[in-house]
SEKEKE-231131 format. One line per 3 residues: their letters; for each residue x, y, z negated of C-alpha. Coordinates in steps of 0.05 Angstrom, whole numbers, plus 5000, padded with zeros to 4 digits. Layout:
BEGIN
a> X/Y/Z ~ ...
//
This chain:
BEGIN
xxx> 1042/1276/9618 ~ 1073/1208/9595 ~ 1032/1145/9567
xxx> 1050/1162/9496 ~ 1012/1236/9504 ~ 0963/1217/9547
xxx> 0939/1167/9509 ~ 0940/1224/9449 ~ 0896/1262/9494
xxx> 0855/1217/9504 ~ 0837/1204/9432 ~ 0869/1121/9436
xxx> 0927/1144/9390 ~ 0956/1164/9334 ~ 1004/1209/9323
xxx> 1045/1180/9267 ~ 1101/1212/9267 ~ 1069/1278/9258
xxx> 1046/1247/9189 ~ 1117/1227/9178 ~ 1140/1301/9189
xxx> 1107/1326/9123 ~ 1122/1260/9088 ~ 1199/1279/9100
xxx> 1185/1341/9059 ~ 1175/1306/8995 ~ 1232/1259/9007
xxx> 1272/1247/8948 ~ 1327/1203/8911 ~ 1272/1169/8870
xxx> 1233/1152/8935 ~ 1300/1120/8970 ~ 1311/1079/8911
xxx> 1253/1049/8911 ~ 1248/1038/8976 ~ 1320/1010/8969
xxx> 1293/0965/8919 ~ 1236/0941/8968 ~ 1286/0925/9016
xxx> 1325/0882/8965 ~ 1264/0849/8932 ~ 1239/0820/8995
xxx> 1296/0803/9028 ~ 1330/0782/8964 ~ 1402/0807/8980
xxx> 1435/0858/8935 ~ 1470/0890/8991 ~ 1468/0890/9070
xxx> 1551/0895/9084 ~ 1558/0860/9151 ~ 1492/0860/9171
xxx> 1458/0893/9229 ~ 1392/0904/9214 ~ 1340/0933/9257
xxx> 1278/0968/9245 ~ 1230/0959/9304 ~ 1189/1020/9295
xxx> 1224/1076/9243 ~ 1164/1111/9225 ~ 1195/1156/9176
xxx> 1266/1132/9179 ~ 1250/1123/9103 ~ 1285/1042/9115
xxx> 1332/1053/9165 ~ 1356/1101/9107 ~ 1354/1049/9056
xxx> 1382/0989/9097 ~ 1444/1042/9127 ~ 1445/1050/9038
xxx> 1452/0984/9024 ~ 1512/0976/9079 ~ 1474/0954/9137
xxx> 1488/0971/9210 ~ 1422/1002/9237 ~ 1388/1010/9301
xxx> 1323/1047/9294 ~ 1274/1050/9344 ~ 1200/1082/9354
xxx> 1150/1091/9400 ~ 1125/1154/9380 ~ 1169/1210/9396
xxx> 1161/1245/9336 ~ 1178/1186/9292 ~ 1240/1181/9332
xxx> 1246/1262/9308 ~ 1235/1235/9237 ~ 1299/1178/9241
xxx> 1341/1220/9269 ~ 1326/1273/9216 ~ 1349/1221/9162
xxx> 1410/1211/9197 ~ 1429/1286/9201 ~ 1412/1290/9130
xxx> 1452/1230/9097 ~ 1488/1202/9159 ~ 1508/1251/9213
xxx> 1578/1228/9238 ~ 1564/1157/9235 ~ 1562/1101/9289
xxx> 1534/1045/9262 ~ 1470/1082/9262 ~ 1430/1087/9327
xxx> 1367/1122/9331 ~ 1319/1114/9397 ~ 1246/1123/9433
xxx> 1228/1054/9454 ~ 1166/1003/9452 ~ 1169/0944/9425
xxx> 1122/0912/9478 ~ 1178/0939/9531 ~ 1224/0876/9548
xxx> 1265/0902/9579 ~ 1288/0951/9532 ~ 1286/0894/9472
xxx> 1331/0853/9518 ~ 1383/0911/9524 ~ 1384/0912/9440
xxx> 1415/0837/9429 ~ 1398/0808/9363 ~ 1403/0818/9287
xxx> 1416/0787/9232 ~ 1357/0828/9198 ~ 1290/0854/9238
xxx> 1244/0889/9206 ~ 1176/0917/9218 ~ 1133/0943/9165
xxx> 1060/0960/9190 ~ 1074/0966/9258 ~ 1065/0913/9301
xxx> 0983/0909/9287 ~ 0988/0986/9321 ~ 1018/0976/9395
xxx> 0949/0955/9426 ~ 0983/0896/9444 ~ 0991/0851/9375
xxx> 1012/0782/9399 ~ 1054/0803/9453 ~ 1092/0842/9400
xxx> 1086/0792/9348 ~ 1124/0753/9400 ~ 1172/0810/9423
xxx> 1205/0815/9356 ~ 1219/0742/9350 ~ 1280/0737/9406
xxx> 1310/0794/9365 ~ 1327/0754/9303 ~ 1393/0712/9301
xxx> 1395/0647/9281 ~ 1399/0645/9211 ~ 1371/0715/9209
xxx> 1309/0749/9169 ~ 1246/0774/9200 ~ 1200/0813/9160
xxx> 1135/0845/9178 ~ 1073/0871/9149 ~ 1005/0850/9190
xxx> 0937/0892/9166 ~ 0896/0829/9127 ~ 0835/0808/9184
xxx> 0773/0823/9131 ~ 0722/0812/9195 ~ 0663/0855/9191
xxx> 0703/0907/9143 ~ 0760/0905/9192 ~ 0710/0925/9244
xxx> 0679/0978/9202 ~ 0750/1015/9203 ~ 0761/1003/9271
xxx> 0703/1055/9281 ~ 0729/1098/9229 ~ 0789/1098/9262
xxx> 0763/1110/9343 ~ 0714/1169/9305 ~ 0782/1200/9265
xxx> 0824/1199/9328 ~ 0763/1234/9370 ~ 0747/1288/9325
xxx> 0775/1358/9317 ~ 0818/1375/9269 ~ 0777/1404/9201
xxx> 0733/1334/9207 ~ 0798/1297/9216 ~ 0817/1335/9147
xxx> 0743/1309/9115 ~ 0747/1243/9139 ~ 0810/1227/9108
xxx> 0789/1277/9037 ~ 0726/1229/9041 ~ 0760/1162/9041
xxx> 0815/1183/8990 ~ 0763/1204/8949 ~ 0724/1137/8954
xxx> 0781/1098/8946 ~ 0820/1134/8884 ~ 0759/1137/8845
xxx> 0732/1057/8860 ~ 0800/1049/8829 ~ 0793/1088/8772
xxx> 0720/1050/8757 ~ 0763/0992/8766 ~ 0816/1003/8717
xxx> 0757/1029/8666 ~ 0717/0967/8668 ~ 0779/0933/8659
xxx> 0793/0972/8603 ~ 0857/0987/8630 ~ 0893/1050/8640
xxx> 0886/1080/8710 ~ 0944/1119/8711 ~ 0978/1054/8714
xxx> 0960/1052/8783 ~ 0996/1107/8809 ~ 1061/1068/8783
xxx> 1052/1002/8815 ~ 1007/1015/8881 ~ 1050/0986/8947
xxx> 1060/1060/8962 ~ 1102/1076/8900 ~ 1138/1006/8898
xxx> 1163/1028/8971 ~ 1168/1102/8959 ~ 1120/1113/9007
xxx> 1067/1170/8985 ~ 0992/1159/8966 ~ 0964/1213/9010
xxx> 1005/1207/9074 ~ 0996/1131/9062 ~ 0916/1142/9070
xxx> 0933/1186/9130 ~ 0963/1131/9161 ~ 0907/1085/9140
xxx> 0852/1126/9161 ~ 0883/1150/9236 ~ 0924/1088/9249
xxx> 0905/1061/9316 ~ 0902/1017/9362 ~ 0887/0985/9306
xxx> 0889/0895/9304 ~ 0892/0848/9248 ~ 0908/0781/9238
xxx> 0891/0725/9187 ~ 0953/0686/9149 ~ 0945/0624/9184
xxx> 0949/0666/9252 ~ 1021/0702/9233 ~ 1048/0638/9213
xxx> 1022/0591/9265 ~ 1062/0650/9321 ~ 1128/0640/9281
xxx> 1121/0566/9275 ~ 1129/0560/9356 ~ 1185/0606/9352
xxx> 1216/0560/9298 ~ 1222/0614/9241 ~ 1201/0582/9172
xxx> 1162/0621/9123 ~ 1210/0639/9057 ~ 1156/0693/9033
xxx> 1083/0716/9034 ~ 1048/0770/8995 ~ 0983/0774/9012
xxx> 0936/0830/8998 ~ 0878/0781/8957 ~ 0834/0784/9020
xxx> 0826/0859/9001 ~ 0849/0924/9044 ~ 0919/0935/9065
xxx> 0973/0890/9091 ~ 1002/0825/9086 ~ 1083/0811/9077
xxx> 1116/0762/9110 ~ 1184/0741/9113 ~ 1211/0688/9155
xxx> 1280/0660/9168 ~ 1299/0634/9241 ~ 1316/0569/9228
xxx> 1308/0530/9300 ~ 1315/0577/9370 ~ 1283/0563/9425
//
């Protein structure tokens, strides 16, 4: 038994890419364009031509896809073995003869393996890093991969302290449990969630269907449901204040060109930095 199912097993993981497997089944063009779009928003490029860009944990594939879309080269990595699945999946669907896409299994807290990957003009890691049971070490990791000059953009779960602690034990109870309370847990907090958003929207007096048009997971083309999957079974499981992202990038000499925070709410903060000064 390897680390990765061991710690399965053992009830200290996740198995995201499992997740990933039924989000690949509503895959569709609407979902690549906007995650296309997401890609292009926060970056603020039109296209990727002549850039490598590489996406330290696939997930999904969902922006390899997008980046190999907009004309990047790609290398796509994952922990998870069924992520990796996932990527390469993509690839046989929309890319299957080409090079410039390389699909892996590979850790992002494993030097040696980042040191045999060079460095890219474009790294990204979208909810990821917060999820390796080592955050700083891969916070630092995934700085010697970006060129000078080059982009870096992650998403870090928002530090809310005693709320972040409360999911932490939703989280450790989640991956413990068998499967049909696994099923309730998450039906429970999709529940809570959709219809606090609903009261919301009323005593707002705005329309709550609205939501379902703007919420991170539509702006991405990610999907509501799977995305509360992934909330609710995500672990390890760290999070990090602002000031604590931006004071690790600072040493590495990256400067901040964009933050989205999430208001001190649930969810994840954006950062994108440019490396402006290696060290």
């Amino acid at each position: 038994m390897n680390t990765y199912e061991a710690e399965v097993a053992a009830g200290q993981r996740f198995e995201f890419g499992r997740n990933w497997e039924h989000f690949l089944e509503i895959l569709d063009d609407r979902r690549i364009e906007a995650a296309k779009q997401s890609l292009k928003d926060y970056l603020e490029l039109e296209r990727l031509d002549g850039k490598t860009f590489l996406d330290a944990g696939s997930g999904s594939g969902l922006f390899s896809l997008a980046a190999k879309m907009l004309g990047a080269s790609v290398r796509s990595f994952d922990f998870d073995p069924h992520s990796v699945a996932c990527t390469q999946e993509l690839k046989r669907r929309y890319f299957p003869d080409d090079d410039a896409w390389r699909v892996d299994q590979g850790s992002v807290l494993d030097r040696d393996y980042l040191n045999s990957l060079g460095t890219f003009d474009i790294v990204y890691s979208w909810g990821v890093l917060h999820h390796t049971g080592n955050m700083d070490a891969a916070l630092d990791n995934v700085a010697a991969l970006v060129k000078r000059g080059g982009k870096l953009y992650i998403a870090i779960y928002n530090d809310q302290g005693g709320a972040s602690r409360r999911w932490l034990a939703v989280k450790k109870l989640y991956n413990q449990a068998f499967h049909q309370l696994k099923k309730a847990i998450v039906i429970v907090v999709f529940g809570f969630f959709t219809a606090r958003a609903v009261l919301v929207d009323l005593f707002r007096f705005q329309n709550p269907l609205r939501r379902g048009k703007t919420s991170a997971s539509s702006t991405r083309g990610m999907d509501r449901w799977r995305d509360c999957v992934d909330w609710v079974g995500g672990y390890p499981f760290e999070v990090a204040k602002p000031e604590h992202i931006l004071n690790v990038y600072r040493k590495h000499g990256f400067e901040l060109v964009r933050l989205k925070t999430c208001a001190g709410s649930l969810g994840c903060n954006e950062y994108v930095f440019i490396q402006k000064h290696l060290s």
